[in-house]
Kinemage of the C-alpha trace (Angstrom):
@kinemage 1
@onewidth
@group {chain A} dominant
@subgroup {mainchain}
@vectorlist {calphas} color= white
{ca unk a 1} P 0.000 0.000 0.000
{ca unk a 2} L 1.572 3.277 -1.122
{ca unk a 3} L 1.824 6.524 1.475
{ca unk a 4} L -0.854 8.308 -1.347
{ca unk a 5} L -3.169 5.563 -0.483
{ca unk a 6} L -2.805 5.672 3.384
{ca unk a 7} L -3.543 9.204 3.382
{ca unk a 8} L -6.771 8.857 1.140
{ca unk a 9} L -8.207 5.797 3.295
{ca unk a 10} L -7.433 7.984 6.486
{ca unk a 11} L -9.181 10.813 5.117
{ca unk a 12} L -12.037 8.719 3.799
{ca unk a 13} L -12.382 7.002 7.831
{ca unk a 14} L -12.444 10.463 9.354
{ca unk a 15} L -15.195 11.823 6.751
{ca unk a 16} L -17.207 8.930 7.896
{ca unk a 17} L -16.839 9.586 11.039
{ca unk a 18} L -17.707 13.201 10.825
{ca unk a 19} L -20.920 11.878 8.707
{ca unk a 20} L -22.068 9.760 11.397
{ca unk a 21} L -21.157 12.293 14.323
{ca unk a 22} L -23.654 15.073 12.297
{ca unk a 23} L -26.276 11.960 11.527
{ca unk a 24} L -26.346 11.329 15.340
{ca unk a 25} L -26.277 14.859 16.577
{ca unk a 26} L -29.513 16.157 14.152
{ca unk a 27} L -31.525 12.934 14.947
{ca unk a 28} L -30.948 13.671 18.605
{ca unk a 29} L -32.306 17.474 18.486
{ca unk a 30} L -35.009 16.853 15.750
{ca unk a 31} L -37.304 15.775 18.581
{ca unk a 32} L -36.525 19.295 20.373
{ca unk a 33} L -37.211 21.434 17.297
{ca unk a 34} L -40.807 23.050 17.740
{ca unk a 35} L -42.288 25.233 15.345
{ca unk a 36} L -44.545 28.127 15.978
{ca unk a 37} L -47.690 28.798 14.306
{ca unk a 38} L -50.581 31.127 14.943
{ca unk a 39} L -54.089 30.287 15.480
{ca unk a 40} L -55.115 31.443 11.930
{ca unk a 41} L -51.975 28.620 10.397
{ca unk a 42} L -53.679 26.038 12.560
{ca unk a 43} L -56.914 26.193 11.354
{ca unk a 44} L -56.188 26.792 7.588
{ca unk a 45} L -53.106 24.371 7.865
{ca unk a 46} L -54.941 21.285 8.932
{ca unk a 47} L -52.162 20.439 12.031
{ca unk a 48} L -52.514 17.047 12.460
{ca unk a 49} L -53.215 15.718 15.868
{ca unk a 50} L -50.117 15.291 18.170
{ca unk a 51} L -48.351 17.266 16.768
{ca unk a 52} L -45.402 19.940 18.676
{ca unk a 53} L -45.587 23.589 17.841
{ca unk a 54} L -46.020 27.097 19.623
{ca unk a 55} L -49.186 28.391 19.610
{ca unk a 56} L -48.991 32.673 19.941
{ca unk a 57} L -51.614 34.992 19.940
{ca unk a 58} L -53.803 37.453 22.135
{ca unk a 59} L -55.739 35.771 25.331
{ca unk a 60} L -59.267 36.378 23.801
{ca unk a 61} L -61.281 38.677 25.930
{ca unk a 62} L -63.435 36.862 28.207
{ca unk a 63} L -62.142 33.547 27.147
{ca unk a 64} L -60.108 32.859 30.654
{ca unk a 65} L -61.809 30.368 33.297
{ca unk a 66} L -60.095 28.978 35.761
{ca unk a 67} L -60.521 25.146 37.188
{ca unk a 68} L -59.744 22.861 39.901
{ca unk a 69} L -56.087 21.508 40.824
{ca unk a 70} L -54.391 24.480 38.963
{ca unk a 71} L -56.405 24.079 35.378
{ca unk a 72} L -57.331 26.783 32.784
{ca unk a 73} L -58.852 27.214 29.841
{ca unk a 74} L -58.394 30.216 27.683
{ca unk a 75} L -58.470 30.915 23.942
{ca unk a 76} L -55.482 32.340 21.791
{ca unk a 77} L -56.399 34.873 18.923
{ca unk a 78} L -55.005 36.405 16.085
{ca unk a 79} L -58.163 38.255 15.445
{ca unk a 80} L -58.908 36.362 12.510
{ca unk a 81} L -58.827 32.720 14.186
{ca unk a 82} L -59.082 31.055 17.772
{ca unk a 83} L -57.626 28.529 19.124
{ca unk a 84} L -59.296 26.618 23.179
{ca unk a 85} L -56.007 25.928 25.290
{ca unk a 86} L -56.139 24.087 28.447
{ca unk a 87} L -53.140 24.516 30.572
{ca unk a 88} L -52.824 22.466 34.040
{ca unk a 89} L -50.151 24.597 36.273
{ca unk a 90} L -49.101 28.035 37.373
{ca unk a 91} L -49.648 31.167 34.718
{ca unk a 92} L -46.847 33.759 34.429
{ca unk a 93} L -47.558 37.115 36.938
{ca unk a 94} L -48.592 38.835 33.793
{ca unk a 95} L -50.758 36.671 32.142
{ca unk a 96} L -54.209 38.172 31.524
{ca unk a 97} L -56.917 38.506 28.872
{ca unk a 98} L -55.746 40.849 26.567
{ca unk a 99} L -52.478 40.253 26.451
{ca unk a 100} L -49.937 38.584 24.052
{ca unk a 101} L -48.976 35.074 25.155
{ca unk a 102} L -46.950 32.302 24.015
{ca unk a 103} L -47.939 28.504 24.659
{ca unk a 104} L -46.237 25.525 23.893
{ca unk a 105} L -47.718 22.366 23.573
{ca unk a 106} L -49.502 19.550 21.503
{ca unk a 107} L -52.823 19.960 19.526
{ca unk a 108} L -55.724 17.097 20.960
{ca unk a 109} L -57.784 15.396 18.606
{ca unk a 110} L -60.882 17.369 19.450
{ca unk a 111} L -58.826 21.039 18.212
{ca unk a 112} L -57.833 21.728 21.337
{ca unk a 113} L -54.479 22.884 21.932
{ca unk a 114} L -53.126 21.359 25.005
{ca unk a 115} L -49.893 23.504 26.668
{ca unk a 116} L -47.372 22.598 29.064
{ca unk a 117} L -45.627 25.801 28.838
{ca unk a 118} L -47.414 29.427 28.613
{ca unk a 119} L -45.027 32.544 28.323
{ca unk a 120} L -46.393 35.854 29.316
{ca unk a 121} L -45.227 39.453 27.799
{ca unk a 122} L -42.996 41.168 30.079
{ca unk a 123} L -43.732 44.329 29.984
{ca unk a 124} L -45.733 47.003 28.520
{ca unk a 125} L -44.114 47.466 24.991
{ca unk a 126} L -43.310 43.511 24.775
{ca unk a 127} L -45.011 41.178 21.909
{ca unk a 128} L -43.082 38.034 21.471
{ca unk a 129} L -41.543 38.054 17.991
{ca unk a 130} L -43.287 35.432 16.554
{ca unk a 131} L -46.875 36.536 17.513
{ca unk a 132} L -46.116 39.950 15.812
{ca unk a 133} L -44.638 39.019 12.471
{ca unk a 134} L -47.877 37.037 12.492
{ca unk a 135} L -50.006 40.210 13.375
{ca unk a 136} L -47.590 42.232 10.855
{ca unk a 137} L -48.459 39.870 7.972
{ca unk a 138} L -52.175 40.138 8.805
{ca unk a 139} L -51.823 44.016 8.869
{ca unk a 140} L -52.981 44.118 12.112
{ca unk a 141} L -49.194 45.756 13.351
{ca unk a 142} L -47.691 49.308 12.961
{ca unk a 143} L -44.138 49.616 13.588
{ca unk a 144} L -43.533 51.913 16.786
{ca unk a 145} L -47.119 52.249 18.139
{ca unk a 146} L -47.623 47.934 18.965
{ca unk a 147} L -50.754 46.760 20.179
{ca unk a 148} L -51.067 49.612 22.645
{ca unk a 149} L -52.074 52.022 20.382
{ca unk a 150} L -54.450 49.515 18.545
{ca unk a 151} L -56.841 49.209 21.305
{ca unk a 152} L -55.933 45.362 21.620
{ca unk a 153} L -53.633 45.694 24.720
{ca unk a 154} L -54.193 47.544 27.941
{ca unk a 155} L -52.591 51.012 27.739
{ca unk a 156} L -49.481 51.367 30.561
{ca unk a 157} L -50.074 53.233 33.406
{ca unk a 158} L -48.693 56.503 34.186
{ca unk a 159} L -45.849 55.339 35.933
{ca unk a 160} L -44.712 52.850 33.792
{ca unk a 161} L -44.411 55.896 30.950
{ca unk a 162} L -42.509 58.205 33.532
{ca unk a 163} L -39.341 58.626 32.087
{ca unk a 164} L -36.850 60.697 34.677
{ca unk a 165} L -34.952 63.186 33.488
{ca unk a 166} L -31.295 63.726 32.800
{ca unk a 167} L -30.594 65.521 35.157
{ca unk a 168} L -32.027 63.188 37.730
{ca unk a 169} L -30.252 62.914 41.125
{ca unk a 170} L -31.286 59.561 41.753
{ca unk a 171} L -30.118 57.791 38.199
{ca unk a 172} L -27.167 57.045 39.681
{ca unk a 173} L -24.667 60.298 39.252
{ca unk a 174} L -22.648 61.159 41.774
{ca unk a 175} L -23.403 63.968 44.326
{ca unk a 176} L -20.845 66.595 45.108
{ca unk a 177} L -19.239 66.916 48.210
């Protein structure tokens, strides 16, 4: 066997190698790989029973009711669609009808969406990214005024908009001595 060949059967060992490392590594995180979809892609989309994804949306006003042993049922809008989730566990402080809200979970066989995760905005000015390029591609979204300004989310309160000044003593600047 000449060196040329050596080299070439090495190479050819450690490519397979490499082949089988990547085979083994994206079979291992395609069952961790969830998709989102909003409630208007779920019902035009036909989602088949079972299946993973992220459900995003607006808690539909008047939708929320709360159960025994920690269980609620509340339905996820786009404003063109809804979705029923049941959710057994504790809600985020922030969750609330209204709002913009992320759920994870597995769609039942009856249509309803059934979440073992929910994630709640965070603050006043926050729609997760997902739920907005959804409401931007419905033209329900204007760059810079959100949902506030649409009516579809409370407004903030006063103190939430207070911004202090620059000249503020008590951002942090140092007093003189």
């Amino acid at each position: 066997m000449t060196r040329k060949s050596r080299r070439l059967i090495l190479i050819a060992a450690c490519g397979a190698v490499l082949a089988l490392a990547l085979g083994l590594i994206l079979s291992a995180m395609s069952g961790s790989i969830v998709f989102f979809r909003s409630p208007t892609e779920v019902a035009s989309q036909a989602v088949t029973p079972g299946t993973r994804f992220r459900l995003g949306g607006l808690v539909k006003d008047g939708s929320l009711q709360r159960g025994p042993d920690q269980t609620v049922d509340f339905s996820v809008t786009d404003t063109n669609a809804t979705v029923q989730v049941q959710y057994r566990g504790l809600l985020p402080d922030l969750f609330r009808e209204g709002q913009g809200v992320v759920a994870e979970g597995t769609l039942q066989p009856g249509g309803i969406f059934r979440a073992d995760t929910v994630l709640a905005k965070h603050d006043e000015s926050y729609m997760p990214r997902e739920v907005a390029d959804a409401l931007k591609a419905q033209g329900r979204w204007q760059e810079g005024k959100g949902m506030v300004d649409k009516g579809m989310v409370d407004k903030p309160s006063p103190a939430a908009e207070a911004k202090p000044s620059v000249g503020d003593k008590t951002l942090g600047q140092r007093s003189e001595r």
